[in-house]
VMD Tcl script that builds the backbone (N, CA, C; Angstrom):
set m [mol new atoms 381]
animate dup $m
set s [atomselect $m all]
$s set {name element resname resid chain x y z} {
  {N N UNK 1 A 137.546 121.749 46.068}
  {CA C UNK 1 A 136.144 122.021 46.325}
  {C C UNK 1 A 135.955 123.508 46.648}
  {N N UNK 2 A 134.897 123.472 47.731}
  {CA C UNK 2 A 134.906 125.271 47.388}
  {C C UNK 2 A 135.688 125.958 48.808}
  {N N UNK 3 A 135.696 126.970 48.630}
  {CA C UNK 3 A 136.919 127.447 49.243}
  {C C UNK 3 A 136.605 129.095 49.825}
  {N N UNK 4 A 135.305 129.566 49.546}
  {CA C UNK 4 A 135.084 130.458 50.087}
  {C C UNK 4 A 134.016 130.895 49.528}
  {N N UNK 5 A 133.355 132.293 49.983}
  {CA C UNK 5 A 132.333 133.401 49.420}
  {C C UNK 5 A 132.863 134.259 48.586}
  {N N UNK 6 A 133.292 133.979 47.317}
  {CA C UNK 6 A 133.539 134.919 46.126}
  {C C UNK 6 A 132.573 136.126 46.197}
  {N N UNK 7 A 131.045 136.282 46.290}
  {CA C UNK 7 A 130.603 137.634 46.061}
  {C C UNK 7 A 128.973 137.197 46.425}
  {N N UNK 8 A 128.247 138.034 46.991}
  {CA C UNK 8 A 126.485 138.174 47.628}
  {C C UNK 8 A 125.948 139.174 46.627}
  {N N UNK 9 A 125.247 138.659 45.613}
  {CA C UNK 9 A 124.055 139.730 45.023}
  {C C UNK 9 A 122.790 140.024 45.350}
  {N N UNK 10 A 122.933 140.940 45.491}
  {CA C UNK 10 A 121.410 141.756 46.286}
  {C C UNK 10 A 120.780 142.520 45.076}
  {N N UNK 11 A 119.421 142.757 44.897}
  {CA C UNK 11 A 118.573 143.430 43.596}
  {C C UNK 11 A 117.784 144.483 44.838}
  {N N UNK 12 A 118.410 145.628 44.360}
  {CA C UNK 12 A 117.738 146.795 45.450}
  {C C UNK 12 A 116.278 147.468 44.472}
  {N N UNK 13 A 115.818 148.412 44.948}
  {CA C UNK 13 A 114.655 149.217 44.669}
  {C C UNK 13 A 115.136 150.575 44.224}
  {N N UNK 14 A 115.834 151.184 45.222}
  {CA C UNK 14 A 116.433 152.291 44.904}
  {C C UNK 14 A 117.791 152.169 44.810}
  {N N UNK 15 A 118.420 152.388 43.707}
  {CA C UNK 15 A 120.041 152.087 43.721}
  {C C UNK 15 A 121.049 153.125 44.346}
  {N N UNK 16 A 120.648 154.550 44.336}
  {CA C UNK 16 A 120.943 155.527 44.730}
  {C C UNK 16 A 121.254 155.444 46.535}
  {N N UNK 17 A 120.272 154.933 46.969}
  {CA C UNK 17 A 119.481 155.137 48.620}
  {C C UNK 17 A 120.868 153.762 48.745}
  {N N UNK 18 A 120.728 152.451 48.169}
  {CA C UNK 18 A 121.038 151.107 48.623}
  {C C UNK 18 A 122.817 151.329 47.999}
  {N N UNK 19 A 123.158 152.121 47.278}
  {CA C UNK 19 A 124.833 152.457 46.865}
  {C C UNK 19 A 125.452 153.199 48.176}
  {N N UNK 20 A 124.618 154.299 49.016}
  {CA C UNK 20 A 125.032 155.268 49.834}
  {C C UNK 20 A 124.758 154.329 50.846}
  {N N UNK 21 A 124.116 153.502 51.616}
  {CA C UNK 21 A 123.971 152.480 52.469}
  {C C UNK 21 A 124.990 151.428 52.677}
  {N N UNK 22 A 125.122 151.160 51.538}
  {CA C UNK 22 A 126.322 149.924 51.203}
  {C C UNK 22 A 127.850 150.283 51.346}
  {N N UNK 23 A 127.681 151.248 50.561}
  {CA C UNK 23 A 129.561 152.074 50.321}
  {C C UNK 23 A 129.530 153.351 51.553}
  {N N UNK 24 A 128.815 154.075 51.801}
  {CA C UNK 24 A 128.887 155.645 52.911}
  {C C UNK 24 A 128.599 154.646 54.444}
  {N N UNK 25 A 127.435 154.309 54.480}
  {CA C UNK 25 A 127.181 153.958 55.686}
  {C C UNK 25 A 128.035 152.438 56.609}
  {N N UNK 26 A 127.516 151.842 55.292}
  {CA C UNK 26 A 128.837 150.371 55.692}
  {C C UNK 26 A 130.161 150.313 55.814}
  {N N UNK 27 A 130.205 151.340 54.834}
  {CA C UNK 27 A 131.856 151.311 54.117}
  {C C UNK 27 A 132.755 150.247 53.819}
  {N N UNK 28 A 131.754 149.904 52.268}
  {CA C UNK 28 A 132.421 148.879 51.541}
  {C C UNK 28 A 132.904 149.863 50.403}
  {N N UNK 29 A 133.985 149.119 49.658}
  {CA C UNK 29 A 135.037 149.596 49.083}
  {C C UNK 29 A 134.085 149.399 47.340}
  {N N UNK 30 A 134.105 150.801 46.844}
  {CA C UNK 30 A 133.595 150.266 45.362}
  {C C UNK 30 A 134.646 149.817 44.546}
  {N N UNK 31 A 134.546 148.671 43.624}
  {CA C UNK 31 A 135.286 147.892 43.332}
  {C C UNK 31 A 135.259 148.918 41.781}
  {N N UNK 32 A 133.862 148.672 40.975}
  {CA C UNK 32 A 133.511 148.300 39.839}
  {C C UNK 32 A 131.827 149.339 40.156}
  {N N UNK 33 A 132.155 149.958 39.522}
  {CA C UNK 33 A 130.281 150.432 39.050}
  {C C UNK 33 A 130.031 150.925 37.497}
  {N N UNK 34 A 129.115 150.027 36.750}
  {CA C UNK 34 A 128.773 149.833 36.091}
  {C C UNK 34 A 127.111 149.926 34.959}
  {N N UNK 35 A 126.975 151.017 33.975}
  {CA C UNK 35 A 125.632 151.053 33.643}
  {C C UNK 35 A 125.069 150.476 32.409}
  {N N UNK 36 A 124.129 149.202 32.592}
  {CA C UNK 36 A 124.096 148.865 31.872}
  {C C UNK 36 A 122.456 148.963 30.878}
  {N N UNK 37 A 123.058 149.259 29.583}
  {CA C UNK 37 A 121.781 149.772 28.964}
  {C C UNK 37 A 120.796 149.102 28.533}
  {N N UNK 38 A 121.113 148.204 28.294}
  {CA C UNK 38 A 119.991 147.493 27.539}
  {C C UNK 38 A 119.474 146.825 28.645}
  {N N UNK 39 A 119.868 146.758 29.824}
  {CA C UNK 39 A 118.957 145.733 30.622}
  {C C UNK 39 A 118.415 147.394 31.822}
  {N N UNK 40 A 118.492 148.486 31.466}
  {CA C UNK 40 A 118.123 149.563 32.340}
  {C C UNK 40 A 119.097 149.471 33.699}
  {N N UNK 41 A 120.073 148.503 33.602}
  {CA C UNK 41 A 120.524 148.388 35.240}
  {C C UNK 41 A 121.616 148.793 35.679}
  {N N UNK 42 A 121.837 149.253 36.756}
  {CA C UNK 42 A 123.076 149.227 37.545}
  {C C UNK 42 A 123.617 148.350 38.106}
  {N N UNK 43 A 125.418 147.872 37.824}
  {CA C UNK 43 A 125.618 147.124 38.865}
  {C C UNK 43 A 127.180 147.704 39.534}
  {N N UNK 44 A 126.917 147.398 40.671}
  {CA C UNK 44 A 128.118 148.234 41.103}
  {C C UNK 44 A 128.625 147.037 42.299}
  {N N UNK 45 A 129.912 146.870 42.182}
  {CA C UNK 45 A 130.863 146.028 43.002}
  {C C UNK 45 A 131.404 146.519 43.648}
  {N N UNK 46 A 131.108 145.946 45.514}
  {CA C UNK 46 A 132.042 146.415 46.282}
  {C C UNK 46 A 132.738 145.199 47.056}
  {N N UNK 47 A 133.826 146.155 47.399}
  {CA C UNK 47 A 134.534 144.601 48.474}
  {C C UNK 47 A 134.203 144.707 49.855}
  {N N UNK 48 A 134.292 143.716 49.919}
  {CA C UNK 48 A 134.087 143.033 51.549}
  {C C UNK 48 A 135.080 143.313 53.180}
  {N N UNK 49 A 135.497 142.516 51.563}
  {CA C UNK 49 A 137.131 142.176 52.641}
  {C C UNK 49 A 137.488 141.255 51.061}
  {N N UNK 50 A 138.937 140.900 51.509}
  {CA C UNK 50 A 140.293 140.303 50.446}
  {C C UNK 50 A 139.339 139.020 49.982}
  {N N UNK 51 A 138.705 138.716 50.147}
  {CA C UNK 51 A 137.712 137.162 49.614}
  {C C UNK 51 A 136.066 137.223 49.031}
  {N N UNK 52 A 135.798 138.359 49.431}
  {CA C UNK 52 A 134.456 138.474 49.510}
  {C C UNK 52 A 133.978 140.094 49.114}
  {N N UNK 53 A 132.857 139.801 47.958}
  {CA C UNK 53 A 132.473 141.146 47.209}
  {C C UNK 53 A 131.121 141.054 47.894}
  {N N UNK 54 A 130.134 142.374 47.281}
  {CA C UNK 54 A 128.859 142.265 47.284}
  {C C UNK 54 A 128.342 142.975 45.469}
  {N N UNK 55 A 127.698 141.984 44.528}
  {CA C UNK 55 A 127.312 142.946 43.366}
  {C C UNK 55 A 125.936 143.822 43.875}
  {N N UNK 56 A 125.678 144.905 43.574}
  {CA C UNK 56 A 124.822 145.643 43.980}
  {C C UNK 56 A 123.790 145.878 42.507}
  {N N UNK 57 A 122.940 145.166 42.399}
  {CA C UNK 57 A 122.072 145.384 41.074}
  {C C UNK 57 A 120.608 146.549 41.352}
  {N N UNK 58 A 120.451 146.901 40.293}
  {CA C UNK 58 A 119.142 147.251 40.423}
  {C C UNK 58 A 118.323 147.145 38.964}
  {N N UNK 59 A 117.066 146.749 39.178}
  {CA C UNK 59 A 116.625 146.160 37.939}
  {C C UNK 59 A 114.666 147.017 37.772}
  {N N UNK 60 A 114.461 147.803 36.871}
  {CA C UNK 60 A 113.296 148.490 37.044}
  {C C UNK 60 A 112.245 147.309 37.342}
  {N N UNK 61 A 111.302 148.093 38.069}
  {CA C UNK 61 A 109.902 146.844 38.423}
  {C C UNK 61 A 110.795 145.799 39.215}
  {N N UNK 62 A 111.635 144.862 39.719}
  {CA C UNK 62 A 111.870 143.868 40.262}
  {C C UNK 62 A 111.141 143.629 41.383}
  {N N UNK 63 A 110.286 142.538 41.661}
  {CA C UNK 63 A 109.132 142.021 42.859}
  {C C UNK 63 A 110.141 142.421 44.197}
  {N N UNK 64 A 109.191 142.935 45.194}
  {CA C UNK 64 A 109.881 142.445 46.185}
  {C C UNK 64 A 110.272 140.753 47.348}
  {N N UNK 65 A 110.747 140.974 48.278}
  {CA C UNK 65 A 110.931 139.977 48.244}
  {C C UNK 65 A 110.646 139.695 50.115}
  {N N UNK 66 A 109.730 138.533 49.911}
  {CA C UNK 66 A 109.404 138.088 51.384}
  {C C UNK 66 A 110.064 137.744 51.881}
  {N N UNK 67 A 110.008 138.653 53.389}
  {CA C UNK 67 A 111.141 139.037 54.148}
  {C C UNK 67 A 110.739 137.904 55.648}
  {N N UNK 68 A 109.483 139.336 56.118}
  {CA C UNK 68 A 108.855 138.485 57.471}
  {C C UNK 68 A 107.309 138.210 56.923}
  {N N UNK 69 A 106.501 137.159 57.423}
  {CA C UNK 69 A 107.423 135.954 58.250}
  {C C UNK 69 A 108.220 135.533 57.645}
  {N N UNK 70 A 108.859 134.635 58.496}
  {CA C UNK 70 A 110.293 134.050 57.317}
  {C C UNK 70 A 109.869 133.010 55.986}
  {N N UNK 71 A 110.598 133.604 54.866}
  {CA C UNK 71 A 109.781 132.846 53.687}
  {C C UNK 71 A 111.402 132.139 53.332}
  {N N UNK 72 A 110.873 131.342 52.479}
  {CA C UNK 72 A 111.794 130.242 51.970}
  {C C UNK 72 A 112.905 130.777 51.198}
  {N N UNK 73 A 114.131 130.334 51.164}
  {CA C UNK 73 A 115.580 131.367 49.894}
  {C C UNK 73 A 116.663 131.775 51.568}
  {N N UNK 74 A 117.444 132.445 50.623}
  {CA C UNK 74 A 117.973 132.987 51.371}
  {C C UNK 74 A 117.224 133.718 52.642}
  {N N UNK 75 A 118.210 133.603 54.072}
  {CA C UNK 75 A 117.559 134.127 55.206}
  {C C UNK 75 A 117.992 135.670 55.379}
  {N N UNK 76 A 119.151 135.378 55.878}
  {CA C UNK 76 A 119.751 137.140 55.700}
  {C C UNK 76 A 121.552 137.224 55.242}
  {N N UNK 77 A 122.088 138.366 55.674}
  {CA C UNK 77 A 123.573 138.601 55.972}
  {C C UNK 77 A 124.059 138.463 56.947}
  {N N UNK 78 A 125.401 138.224 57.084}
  {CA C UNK 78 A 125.678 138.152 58.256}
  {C C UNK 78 A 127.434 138.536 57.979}
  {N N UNK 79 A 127.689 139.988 59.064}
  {CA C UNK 79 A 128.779 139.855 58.883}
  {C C UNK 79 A 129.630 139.955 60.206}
  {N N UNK 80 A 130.896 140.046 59.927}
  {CA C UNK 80 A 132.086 139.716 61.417}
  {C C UNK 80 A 132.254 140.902 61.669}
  {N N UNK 81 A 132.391 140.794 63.022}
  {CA C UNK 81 A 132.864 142.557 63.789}
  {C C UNK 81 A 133.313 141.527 64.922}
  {N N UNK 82 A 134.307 143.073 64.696}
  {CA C UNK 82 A 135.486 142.287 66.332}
  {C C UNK 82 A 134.991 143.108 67.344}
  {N N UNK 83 A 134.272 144.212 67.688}
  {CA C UNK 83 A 133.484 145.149 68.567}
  {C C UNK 83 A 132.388 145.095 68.043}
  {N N UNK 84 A 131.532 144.477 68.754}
  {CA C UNK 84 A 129.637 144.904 68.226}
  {C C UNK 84 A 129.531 145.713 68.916}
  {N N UNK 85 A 129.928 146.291 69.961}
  {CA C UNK 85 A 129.100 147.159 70.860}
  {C C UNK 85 A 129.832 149.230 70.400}
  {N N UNK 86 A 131.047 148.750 70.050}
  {CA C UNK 86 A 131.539 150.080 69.412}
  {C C UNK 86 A 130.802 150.074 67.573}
  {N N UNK 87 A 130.702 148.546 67.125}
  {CA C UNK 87 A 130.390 149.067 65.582}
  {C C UNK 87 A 129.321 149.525 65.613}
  {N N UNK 88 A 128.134 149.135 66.561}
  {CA C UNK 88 A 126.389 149.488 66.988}
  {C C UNK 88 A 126.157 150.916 67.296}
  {N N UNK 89 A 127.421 151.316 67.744}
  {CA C UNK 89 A 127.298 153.011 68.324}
  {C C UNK 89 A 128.103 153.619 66.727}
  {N N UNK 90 A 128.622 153.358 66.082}
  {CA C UNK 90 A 128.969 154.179 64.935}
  {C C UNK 90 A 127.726 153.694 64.070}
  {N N UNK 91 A 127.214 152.763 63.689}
  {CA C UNK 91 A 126.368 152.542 62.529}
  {C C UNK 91 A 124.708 153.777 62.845}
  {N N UNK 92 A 124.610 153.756 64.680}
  {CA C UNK 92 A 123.440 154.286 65.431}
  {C C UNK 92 A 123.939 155.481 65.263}
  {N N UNK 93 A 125.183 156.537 64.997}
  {CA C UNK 93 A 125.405 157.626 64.637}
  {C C UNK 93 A 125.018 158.194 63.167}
  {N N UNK 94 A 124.768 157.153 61.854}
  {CA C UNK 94 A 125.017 157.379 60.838}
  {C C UNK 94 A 123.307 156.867 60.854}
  {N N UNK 95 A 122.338 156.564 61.490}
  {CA C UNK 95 A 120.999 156.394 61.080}
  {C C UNK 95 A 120.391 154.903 61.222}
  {N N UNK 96 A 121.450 154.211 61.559}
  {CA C UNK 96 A 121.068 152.649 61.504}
  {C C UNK 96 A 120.251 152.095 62.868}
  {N N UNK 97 A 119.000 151.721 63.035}
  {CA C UNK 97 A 118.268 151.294 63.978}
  {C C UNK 97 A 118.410 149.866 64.162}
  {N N UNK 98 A 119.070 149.210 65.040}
  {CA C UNK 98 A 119.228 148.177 65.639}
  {C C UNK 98 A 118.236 147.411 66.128}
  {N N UNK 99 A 118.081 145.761 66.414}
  {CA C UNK 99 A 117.120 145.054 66.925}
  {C C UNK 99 A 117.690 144.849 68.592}
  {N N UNK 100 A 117.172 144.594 69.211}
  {CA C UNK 100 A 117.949 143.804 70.499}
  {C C UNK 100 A 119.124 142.995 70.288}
  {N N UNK 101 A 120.604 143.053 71.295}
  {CA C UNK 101 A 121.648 142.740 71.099}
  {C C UNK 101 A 121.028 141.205 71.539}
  {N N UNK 102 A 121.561 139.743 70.966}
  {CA C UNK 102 A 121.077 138.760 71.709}
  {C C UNK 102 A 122.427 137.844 71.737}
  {N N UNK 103 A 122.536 136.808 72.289}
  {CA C UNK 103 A 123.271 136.065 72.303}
  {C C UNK 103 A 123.578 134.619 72.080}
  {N N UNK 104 A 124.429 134.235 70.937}
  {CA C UNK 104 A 124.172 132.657 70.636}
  {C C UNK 104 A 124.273 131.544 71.638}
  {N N UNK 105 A 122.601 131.039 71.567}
  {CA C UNK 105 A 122.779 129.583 72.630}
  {C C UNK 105 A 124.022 128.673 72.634}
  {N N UNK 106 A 124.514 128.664 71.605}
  {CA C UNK 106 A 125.398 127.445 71.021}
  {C C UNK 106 A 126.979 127.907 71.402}
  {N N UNK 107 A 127.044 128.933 70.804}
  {CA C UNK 107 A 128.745 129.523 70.680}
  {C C UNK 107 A 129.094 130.749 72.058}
  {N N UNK 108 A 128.000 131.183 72.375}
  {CA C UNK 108 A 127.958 132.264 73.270}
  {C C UNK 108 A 128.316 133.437 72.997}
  {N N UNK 109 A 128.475 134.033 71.438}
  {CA C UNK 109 A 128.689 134.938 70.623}
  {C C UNK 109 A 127.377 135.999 70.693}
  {N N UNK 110 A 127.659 137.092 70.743}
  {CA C UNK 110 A 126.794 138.121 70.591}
  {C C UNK 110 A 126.743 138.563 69.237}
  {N N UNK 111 A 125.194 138.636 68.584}
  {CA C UNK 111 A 124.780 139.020 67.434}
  {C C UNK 111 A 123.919 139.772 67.501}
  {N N UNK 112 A 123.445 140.831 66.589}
  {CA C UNK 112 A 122.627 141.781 66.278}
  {C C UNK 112 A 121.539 141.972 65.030}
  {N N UNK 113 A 120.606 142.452 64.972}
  {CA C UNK 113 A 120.112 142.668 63.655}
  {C C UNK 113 A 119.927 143.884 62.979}
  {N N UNK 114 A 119.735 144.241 61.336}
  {CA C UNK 114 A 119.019 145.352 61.178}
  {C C UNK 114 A 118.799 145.408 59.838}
  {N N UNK 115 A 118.515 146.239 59.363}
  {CA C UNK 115 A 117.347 146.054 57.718}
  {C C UNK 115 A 118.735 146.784 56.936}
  {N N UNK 116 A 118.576 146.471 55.702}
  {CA C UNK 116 A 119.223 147.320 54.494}
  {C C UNK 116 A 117.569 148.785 53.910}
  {N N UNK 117 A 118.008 149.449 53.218}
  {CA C UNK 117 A 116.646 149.833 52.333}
  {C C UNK 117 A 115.669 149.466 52.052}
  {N N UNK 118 A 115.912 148.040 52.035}
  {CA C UNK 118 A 114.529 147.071 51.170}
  {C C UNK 118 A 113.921 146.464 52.119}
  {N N UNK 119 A 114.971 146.528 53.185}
  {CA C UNK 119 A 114.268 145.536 54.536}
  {C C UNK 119 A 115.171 144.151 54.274}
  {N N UNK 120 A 115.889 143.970 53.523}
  {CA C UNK 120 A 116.980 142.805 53.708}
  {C C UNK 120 A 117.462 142.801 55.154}
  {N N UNK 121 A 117.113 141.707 55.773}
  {CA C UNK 121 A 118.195 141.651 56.949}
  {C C UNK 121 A 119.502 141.083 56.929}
  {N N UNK 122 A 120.065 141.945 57.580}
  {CA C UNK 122 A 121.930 141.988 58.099}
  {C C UNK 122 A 121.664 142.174 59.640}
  {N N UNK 123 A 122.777 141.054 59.547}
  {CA C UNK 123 A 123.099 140.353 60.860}
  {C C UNK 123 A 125.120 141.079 61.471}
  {N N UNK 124 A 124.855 141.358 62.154}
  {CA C UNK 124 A 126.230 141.587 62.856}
  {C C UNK 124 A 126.710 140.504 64.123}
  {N N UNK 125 A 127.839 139.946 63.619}
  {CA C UNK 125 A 128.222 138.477 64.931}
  {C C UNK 125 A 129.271 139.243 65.261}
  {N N UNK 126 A 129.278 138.813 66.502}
  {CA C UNK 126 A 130.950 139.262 67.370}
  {C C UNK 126 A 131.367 138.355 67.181}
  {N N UNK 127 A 133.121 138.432 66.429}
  {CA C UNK 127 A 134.170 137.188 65.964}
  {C C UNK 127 A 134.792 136.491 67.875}
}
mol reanalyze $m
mol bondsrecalc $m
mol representation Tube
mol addrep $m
């Protein structure tokens, strides 16, 4: 059955702004970047980690996509950090504006929020 998160595709606005966000600011690993002509698009692959990619598309005109209030589809990202409170002070060095640190009712894990370019939300959990 299934066995993991092979790869998250995201359709950005600006590919330029959402490549330097993804790979400079995140620092995901480019796998694969790719231009493709006949469909006008970029897609560029980065890794995660050893299980898990992100394809990075961009497609001219593509709608945006309802974010808040919360609309139906996918909700957000969410990724693992073993320090939220040291990764929050490097991401807040490089431009990244944070939501309030909060904490899970359930697990008692501390999580965070904050936008990509488009306003995609990414989530940061302490493992």
């Amino acid at each position: 059955m299934i066995t993991g998160i092979n790869h998250i595709a995201i359709i950005c606005s600006d590919y330029n702004k959402s490549k330097h966000f993804y790979h400079t600011i995140l620092g995901f690993e480019i796998i694969a970047e790719n231009y493709r002509s006949e469909r006008d698009s970029w897609k560029l692959d980065l890794r995660v980690n050893e299980q898990s990619a992100i394809e990075l598309f961009s497609f001219p005109n593509a709608p945006e996509r309802p974010s808040y209030p919360e609309a139906r589809g996918l909700r957000h990202l969410c990724f693992s950090v073993d320090h939220l409170d040291e990764t929050i002070k490097a991401l807040e060095q490089k431009g990244i504006v944070f939501e309030q640190v909060r904490t899970d009712v359930y697990t008692q894990k501390r999580f965070v929020f904050f936008a990509d370019p488009d306003g995609l939300p990414i989530e940061l959990y302490e493992a």
